[in-house]
N, C-alpha and C positions, 0 to 999 in steps of 0.2 A: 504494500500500500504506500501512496504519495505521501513523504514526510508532511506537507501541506494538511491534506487528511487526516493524519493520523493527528496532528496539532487540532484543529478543528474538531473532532470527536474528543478527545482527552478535553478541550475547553466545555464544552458540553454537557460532559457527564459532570466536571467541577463544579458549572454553577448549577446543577439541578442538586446538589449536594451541600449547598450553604443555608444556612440559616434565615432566609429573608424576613424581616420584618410586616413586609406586606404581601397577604395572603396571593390579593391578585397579580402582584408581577409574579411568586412564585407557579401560582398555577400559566401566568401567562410564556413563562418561561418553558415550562413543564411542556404546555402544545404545540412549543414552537418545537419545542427537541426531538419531539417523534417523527413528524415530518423530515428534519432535518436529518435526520439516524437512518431514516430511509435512503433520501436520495446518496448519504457517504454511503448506506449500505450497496444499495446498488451502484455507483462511481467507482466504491472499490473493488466487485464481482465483477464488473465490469475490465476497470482494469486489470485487475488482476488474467483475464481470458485476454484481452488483448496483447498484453504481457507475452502473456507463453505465447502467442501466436505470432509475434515478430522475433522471441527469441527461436521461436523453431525459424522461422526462415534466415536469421542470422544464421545458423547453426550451418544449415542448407545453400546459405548464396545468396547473393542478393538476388540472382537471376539463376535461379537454380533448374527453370526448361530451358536456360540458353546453353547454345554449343560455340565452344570455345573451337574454331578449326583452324590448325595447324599447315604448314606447308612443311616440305623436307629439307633438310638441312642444307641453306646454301654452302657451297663450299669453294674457295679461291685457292687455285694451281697456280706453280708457276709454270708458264705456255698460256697462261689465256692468254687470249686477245681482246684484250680491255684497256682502254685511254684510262686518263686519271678520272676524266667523266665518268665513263664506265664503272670503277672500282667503287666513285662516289654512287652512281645509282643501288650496285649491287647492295651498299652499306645502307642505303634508302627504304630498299625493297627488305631488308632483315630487320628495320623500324631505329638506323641509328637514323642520329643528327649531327649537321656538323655544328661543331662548338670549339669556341679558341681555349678554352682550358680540357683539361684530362679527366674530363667529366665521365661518369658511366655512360654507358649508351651514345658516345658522340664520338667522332672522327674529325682530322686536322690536315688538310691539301695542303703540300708545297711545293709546288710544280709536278715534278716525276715522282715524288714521294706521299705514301697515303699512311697516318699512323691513325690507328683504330685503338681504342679502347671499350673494351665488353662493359657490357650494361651489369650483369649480375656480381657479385662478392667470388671471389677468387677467379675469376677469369683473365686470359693471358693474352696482355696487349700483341699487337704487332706493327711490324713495321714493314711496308711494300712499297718496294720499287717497281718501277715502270720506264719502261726506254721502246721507244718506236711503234708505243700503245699496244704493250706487251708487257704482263708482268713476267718481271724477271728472276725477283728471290722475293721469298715472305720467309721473313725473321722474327722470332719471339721473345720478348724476353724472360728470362730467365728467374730461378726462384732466387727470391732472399737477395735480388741485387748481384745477379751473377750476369756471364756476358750473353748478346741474343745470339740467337742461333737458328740459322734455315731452318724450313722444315717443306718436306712435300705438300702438304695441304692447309687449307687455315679455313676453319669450322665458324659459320657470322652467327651461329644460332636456327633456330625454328623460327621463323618471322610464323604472326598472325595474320592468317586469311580475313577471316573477319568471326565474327559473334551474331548467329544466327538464332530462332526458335521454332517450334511449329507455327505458331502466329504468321510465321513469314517480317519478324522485327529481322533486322540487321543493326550490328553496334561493333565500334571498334573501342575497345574496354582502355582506357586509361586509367594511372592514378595521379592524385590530387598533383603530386611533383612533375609531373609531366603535361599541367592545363597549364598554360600561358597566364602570368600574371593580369595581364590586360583584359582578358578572357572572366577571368576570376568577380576582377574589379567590375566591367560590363554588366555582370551578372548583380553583383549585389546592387549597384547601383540604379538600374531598373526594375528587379523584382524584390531586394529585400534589404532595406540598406542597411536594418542594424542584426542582422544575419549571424553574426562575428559577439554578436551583445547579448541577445535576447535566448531564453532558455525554450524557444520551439512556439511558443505563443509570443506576438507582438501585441500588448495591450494597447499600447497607446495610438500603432496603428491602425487598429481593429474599431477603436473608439471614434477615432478619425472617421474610417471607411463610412461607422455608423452613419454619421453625424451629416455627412456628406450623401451617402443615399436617402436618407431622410429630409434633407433640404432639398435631394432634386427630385425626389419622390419616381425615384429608380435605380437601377442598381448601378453604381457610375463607377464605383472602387471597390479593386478587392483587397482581404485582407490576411491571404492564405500566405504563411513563411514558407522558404522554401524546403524547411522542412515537414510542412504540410502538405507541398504538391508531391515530395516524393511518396509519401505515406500515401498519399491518393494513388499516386500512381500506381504502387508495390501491391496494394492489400486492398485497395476498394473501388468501389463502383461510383463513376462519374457521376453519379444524381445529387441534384442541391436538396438533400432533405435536412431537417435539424438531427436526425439518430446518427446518419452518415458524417453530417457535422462534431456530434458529439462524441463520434465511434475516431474519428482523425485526429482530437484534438486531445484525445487518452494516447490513444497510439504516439503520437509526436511525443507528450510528455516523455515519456516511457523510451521514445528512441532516442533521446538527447540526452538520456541518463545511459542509454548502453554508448553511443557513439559519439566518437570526437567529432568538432565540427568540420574538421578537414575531411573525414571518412564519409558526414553524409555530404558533404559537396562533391565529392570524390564520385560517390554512390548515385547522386542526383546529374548529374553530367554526364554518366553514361546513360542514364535509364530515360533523359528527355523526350519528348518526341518531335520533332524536327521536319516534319511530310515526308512526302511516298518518292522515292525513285524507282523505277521502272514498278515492278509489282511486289516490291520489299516497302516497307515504312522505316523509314530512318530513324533510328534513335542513339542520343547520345552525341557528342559534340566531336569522338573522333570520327565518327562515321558522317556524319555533318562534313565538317571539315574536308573528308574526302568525296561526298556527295556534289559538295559548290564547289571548292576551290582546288580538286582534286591536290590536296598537302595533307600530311600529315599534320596534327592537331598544333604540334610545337611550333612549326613553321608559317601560321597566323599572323597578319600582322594587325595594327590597332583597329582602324576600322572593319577589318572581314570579324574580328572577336566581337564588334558590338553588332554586325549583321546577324551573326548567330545569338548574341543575345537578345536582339529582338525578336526572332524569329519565336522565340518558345511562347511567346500572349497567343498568339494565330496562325501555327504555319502554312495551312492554306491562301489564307489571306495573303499573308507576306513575300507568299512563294515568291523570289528572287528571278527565278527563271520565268513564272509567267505575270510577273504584275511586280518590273522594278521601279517601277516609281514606287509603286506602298514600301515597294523594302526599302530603297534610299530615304523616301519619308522616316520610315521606323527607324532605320541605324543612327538617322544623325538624333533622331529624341533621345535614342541611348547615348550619345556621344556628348550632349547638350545634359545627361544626367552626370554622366563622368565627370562632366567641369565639375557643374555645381557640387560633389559631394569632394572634391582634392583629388580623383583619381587621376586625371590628365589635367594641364595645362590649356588656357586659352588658345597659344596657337598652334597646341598638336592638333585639338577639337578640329580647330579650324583646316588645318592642313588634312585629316581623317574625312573631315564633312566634303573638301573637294574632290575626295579620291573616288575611280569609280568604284562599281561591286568589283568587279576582278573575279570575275566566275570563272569556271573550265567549261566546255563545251556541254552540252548538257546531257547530248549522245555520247561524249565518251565514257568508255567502260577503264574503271581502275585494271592497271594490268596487273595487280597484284588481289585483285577483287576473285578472277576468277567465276563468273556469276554461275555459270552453268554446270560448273565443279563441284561449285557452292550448294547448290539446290539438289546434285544428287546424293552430295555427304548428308545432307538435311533430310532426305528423303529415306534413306540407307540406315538415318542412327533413328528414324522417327519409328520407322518399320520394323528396329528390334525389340525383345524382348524387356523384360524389366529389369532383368540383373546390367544391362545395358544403360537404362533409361536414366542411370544415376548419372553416365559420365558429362562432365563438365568440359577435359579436354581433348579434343580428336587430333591425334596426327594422322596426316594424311600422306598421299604419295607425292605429291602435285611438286614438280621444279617450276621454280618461279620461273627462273631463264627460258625453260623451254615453254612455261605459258605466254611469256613476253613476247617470245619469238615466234610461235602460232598467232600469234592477234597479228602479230605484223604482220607477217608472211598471206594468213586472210585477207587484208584490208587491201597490201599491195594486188593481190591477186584477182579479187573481188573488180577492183576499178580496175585491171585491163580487163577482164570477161565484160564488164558492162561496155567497154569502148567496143569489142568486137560483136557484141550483141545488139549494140545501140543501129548497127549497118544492117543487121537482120530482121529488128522488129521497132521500124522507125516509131510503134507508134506506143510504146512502154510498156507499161502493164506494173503489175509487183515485180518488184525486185529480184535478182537472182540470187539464190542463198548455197553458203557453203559451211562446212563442218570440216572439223579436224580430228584427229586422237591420236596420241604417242602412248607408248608403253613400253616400258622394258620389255624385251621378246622371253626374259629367262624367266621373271617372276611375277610377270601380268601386271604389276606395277603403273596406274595410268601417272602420267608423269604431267601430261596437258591437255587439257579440252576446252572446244571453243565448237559452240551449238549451233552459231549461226551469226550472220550480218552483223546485228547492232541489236544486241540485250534491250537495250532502255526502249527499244519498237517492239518487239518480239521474243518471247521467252520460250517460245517450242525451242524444245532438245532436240535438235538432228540426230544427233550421235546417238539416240536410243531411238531413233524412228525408222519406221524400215523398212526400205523400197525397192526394185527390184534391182541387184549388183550387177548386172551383165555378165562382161566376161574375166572381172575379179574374183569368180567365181569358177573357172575353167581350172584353176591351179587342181582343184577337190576332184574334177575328172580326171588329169591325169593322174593324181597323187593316187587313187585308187584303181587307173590303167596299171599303172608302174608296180603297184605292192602285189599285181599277181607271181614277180619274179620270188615273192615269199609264199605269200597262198598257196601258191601252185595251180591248177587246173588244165581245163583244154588251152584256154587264150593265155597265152605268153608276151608281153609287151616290154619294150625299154624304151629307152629316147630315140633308138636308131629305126627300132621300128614302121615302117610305113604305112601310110594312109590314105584314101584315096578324096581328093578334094573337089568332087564336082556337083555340079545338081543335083540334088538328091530329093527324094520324095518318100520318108520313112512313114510307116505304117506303127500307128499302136492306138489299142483299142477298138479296129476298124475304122479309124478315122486318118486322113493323110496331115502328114506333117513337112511342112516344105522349109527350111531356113534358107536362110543368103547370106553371104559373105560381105561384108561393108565393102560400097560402090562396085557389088554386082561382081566382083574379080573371084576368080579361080584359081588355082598353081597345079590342078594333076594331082601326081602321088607326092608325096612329100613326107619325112620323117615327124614323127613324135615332135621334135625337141622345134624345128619348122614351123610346125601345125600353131605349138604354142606360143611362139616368138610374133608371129604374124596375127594372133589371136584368128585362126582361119575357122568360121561358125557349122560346117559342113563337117568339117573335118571331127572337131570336139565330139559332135553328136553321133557319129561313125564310131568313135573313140568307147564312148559313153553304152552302145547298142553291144558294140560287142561282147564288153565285160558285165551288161547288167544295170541297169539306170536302179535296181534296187543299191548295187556295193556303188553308186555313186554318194547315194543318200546314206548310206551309211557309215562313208569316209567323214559326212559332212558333219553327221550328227556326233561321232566321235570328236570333231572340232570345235566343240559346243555351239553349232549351230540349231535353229528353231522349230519345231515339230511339224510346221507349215509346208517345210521341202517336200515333196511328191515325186516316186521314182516315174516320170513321164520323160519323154524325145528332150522338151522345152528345161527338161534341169538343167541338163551340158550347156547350155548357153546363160545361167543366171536369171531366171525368169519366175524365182520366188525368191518374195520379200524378205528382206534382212537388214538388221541395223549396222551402221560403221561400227558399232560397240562389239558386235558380234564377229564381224568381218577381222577388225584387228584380233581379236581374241585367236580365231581360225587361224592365222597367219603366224601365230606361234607356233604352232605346231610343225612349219618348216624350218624357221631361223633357231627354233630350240630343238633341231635334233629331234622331231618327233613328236616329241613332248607337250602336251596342250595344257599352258597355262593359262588358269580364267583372272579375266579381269577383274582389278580390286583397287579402291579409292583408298582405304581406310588400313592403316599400318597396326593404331592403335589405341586406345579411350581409356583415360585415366578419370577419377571420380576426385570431388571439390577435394579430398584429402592427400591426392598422388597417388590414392594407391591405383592400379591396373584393373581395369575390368572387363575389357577384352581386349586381347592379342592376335593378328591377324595369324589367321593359319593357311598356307599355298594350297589351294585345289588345284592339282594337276593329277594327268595322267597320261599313258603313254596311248599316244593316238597311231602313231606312224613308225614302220620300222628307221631307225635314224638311216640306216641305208639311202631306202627310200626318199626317206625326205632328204639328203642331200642329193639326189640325183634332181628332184625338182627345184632347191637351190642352184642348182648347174643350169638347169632350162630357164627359171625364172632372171637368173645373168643373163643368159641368154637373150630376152625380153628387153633388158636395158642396153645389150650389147649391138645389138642387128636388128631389133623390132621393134613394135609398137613405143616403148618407152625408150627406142636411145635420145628423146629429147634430155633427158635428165643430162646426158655427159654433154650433150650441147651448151647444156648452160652451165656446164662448170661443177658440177657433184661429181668428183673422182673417186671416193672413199669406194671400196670396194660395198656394191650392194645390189638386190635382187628385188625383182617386183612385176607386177601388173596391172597394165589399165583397163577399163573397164568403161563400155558407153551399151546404155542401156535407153529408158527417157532421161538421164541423168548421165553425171562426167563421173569416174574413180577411178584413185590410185589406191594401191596398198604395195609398199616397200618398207625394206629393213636392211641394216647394216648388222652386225655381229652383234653390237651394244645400243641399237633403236629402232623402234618399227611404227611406222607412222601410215595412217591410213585418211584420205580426204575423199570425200563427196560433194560435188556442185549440183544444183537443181533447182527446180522450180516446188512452191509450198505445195501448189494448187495441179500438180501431176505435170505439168505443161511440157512437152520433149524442152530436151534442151538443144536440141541439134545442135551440139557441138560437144567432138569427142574426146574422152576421160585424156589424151595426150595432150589435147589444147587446152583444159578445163582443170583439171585437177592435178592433172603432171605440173603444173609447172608451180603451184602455191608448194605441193610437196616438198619439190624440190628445193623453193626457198628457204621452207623451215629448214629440211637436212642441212643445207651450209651454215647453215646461223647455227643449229644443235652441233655439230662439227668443229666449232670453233671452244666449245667448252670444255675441261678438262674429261669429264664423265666419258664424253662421247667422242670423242677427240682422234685415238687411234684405233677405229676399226679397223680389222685384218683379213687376210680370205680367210673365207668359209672354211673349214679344218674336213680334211677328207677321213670319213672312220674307219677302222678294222671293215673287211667285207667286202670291199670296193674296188673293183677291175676296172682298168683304165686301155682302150685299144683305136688304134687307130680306123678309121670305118670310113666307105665312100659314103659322102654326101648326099646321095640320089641315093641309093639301091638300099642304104645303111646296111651292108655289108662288110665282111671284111677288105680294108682296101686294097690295090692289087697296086702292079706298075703303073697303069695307065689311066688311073682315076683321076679324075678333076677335083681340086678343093679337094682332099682328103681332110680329116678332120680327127682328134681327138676325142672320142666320146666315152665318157662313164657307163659304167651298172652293177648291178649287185652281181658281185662273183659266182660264176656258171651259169648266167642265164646272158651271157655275151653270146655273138655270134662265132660261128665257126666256118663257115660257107664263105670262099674267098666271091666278091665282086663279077658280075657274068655279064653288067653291061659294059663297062672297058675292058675287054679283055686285047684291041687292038689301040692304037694310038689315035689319037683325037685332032682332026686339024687343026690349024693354031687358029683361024678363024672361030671358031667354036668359043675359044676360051677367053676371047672378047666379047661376049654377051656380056649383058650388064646383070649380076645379081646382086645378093646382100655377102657381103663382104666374111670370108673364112665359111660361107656357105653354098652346094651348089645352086645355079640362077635357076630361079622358078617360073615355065613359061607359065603367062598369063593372057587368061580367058573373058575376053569381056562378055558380059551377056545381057539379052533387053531387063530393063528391072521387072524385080518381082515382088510380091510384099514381103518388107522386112518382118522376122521377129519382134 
């Protein structure tokens, strides 16, 4: 009970216990006391239930359904390629600042040199050089004042993604040391001035507010502290009734007796509400801060601190982005409050009140925000269980660097597709949209995602939407051609194997099945490894007939592909739905040796105390003999080598890597290097073809992230592909894929799983070949493919 109360009832029971002289004050005393005894009685039942019910949520969090979500540990090599900018962003993105003394949390530029000092208690400054926008050594220093010393790697910490709920609130959590003084003073100044003074009730302003709505006989002033708004905010219901009233103003007592005033300003500055960005509601001032001014909360300056303090009376009203004149109105009232109470000076006011708002763009998305990342961690920890439901912090898998570089590599890629689209459909329409996803190929790890266009328009998830793949989707027919050299059976297939590439009209279910080749072309027979380089549609389905359109769908579904697949003609070519999310997942299963790694956001979930409450655990299993799937790593080089995808090494991606495009009504790639596998989709929301295909659409955003991931320590030295135990390597003509003789043209190196090579020497050169012949033009280390043009027919 409130020392107040308790004083108050002990007065009480004293004077009903004195001796009065006159009968009727004592009895008038006596009536008054029961009443009285009442309402301390209930005041105090009262608080007391209120009591406990803000110390359980102390106990709990302030925000105890929010998700704290974590990124993975930046971490600086020396070999990046990073300017002193650079090194400063990196230190940005891990939540330092820069600052001229050796402050926690802050970094110190001096030309080619970047010294960093960690934000927590025992961590280990360093110091980075940089020459030719390259770091060259990162040094540490040493314990107890001893000397620095290199080291291969330098760890910035876990940066915070952000602070989400199921509400769909966003908040970036700061404490009270980390609000901008200016920020602080703003705040009192406009909603609570003696904040610093008053023990959670402001009487004298409350009397005021009275006195004031009663002369204007409306309600003109409020008189809530702001430890009232937060209490409102935390524990009750926005209605103006007197119980809701009386229930806030027990609570406030009560919180200002557990907390310092620094903890609930501290507490009240995350939990504000601030309006809506895209379909998140902003609350809290660091989230604010990176909503308008995309900055972090420290790097505010006078006037954006009192924008954001006015913003918390109306932020509808105030909204900055759509009605800045009310928000210029409103910042300079707070800036014209600052004088008056000593917080700023006359002519900072003045120099503050000329400034403009200083917004960021209102469509850009924080590259460090992740939104669509964001919303499937939120989705993924909302969706588990209870022993779950406690955790407070999420690590995640997410590299900032490689989200950064996805957002670019979209945006750049986005605006040339629209310049080559702009000449196809002069007359608009929506926008073209594309998605990305990276992931470690070895542990399913997504590392970056990006769902589409521009979040703050559109919050469909591409990456989980699922449309038809094309012929991103062929790797899963051969990969199940190829694994009969294990199976065994009647049909026997390897890369050198042939096929026959013409018109074709397949029969299944008694209904005819006709596909086409893109732009009507043909090549005859042609090998396995050919068929898939060229992505030729005739040939795959030939492929697919032979061994069984059931073990194609069953390759696929091993690759944790969608129950939806159908063993039909129309599989071999991609013509059921699937998501990028899915696709990349599939695609481990060739850069990991077999091995099908399922996709995972979520590393780890600690509870408000640290301790662990779940641990991610790898779902994998073996999909593909590693044999096998390095033979389709050999073909799918192959792909980047002499087919569909050699734009990739046109524009400069050397690192040894494999992959395929895919044009369906949609543009896709999906490639991987030893240490990344990245898969993109272009398209339309609304089904629309894109006519234009996965090499001109989707190869080339690919290929940009790969160079920008390429340049990071992590990803930096991929190698070839490692050949396994099992694996015969022979020389074989090009045409016949026989063994090669004297007289073979383009003879060629080709792989297969040991004993199911050929043995049959080559029976179409057995004589010499005019030299005329061997100036045909084909695709280069392969033999040239005549080609059939035919009247068109309808496409797949």
């Amino acid at each position: 009970m409130l020392p107040e109360l308790r004083l108050a009832l002990e007065t009480v029971v004293a004077a009903s216990r004195r001796r009065l002289r006159n009968p009727w004050i004592a009895g008038f005393l006596i009536a008054l006391s029961v009443p009285l005894l009442i309402v301390l009685f209930v005041a105090g039942f009262y608080y007391h239930r209120y009591a406990n019910l803000i110390d359980a949520r102390i106990r709990d969090g302030a925000f105890p359904n929010s998700l704290n979500i974590y990124a993975s540990p930046l971490v600086l090599t020396p070999g990046d390629d990073l300017s002193p900018a650079g090194v400063a962003s990196e230190l940005r993105l891990a939540g330092y600042l820069p600052g001229p003394a050796a402050a926690p949390g802050t970094f110190r530029m001096n030309r080619n040199v970047v010294d960093v000092f960690p934000p927590k208690s025992g961590g280990i400054p360093a110091h980075i050089l940089i020459e030719n926008n390259q770091i060259v050594t990162i040094s540490v220093a040493g314990r107890r004042g001893s000397a620095w010393s290199p080291v291969g790697q330098y760890s910035l910490g876990t940066p915070i993604i952000s602070t989400v709920s199921s509400a769909r609130e966003k908040r970036q959590l700061v404490t009270f040391g980390q609000i901008p003084r200016s920020l602080v003073d703003a705040v009192i100044s406009i909603e609570d001035r003696h904040f610093f003074q008053h023990n959670g009730v402001d009487i004298l302003r409350a009397a005021k507010a009275a006195w004031v709505d009663l002369r204007e006989q409306r309600k003109e002033q409020g008189a809530s502290t702001l430890t009232m708004q937060l209490v409102r905010g935390l524990w009750l219901e926005p209605q103006k009734k007197w119980r809701r009233k009386a229930a806030e103003t027990l609570m406030t007592l009560h919180l200002e007796r557990r907390w310092s005033k620094q903890k609930i300003f501290e507490t009240y500055a995350n939990q504000i509400y601030l309006g809506r960005q895209s379909s998140w509601a902003v609350h809290g001032f660091g989230q604010g801060a990176r909503a308008f001014f995309a900055k972090d909360l420290g790097e505010i300056n006078l006037p954006q601190a009192a924008l954001l303090a006015g913003i918390i009376q109306r932020p509808s009203y105030f909204n900055p982005f759509r009605y800045p004149n009310r928000a210029i109105d409103r910042r300079n009232l707070v800036l014209n409050a600052m004088e008056q109470t000593g917080c700023i000076t006359v002519s900072q006011r003045d120099a503050a009140i000329a400034s403009p708002l200083g917004l960021a763009p209102q469509a850009h998305d924080d590259p460090g925000d992740a939104p669509w990342f964001t919303d499937l961690v939120n989705q993924e920890m909302q969706g588990r269980g209870a022993a779950e439901e406690a955790g407070q912090d999420v690590f995640t898998t997410l590299d900032l660097n490689l989200q950064q570089a996805a957002d670019e590599a979209l945006a750049a890629g986005l605006a040339q597709i629209d310049k080559v689209l702009a000449t196809k459909n002069p007359s608009g329409g929506a926008p073209v949209q594309a998605a990305l996803i990276a992931l470690d190929p070895h542990t399913g790890e997504i590392l970056a995602l990006s769902g589409g266009r521009d979040y703050a328009k559109s919050q469909l998830d591409r990456i989980i939407t699922r449309r038809p793949p094309g012929s991103v989707f062929k790797p899963f027919v051969y990969a199940a051609a190829l694994n009969s050299a294990v199976e065994g059976g009647n049909t026997l297939l390897t890369p050198a194997s042939t096929v026959s590439d013409i018109p074709t009209t397949f029969m299944y279910a008694g209904k005819p099945y006709q596909p086409s080749n893109y732009h009507q072309s043909f090549h005859g027979t042609v090998t396995l490894r050919q068929a898939m380089a060229h992505s030729l549609n005739v040939a795959a389905v030939r492929v697919a007939q032979s061994i069984g359109y059931d073990r194609v769908v069953a390759m696929a579904r091993r690759a944790g592909m969608n129950e939806a697949i159908k063993p039909t003609p129309a599989v071999a070519l991609g013509a059921y739905d699937a998501s990028p999310l899915e696709i990349a997942g599939a695609y481990t299963v060739f850069a990991n040796r077999g091995m099908y790694a399922k996709p995972v956001l979520v590393s780890e979930v600690r509870d408000a105390s640290g301790q662990i409450v779940m641990r991610r655990r790898q779902e994998s299993h073996l999909a593909l003999d590693p044999r096998v799937a390095f033979l389709m790593v050999s073909m799918l080089e192959e792909v980047m080598r002499t087919g569909t995808a050699a734009g990739v090494r046109g524009l400069g991606f050397t690192l040894p890597a494999a992959g395929k495009t895919g044009t369906s009504h949609d543009g896709w790639f999906a490639g991987f290097t030893g240490k990344l596998l990245c898969v993109v989709w272009v398209g339309y929301d609304d089904y629309r073809e894109l006519k234009l295909e996965g090499a001109r659409s989707a190869l080339p955003i690919w290929t940009a992230f790969m160079k920008r991931a390429s340049t990071f320590g992590a990803y930096r030295d991929a190698v070839e592909f490692p050949v396994p135990e099992g694996v015969a390597q022979l020389k074989i003509c090009s045409q016949s894929g026989k063994v090669a003789g004297e007289y073979c043209p383009n003879p060629r190196n080709e792989y297969f799983v040991d004993g199911s090579q050929p043995a049959q020497l080559c029976e179409l050169h057995q004589f010499p070949i005019p030299p005329t012949m061997n100036e045909i033009s084909g695709i280069a280390g392969s033999a040239p493919l005549p080609n059939i043009i035919l009247p068109p027919t309808p496409q797949e």
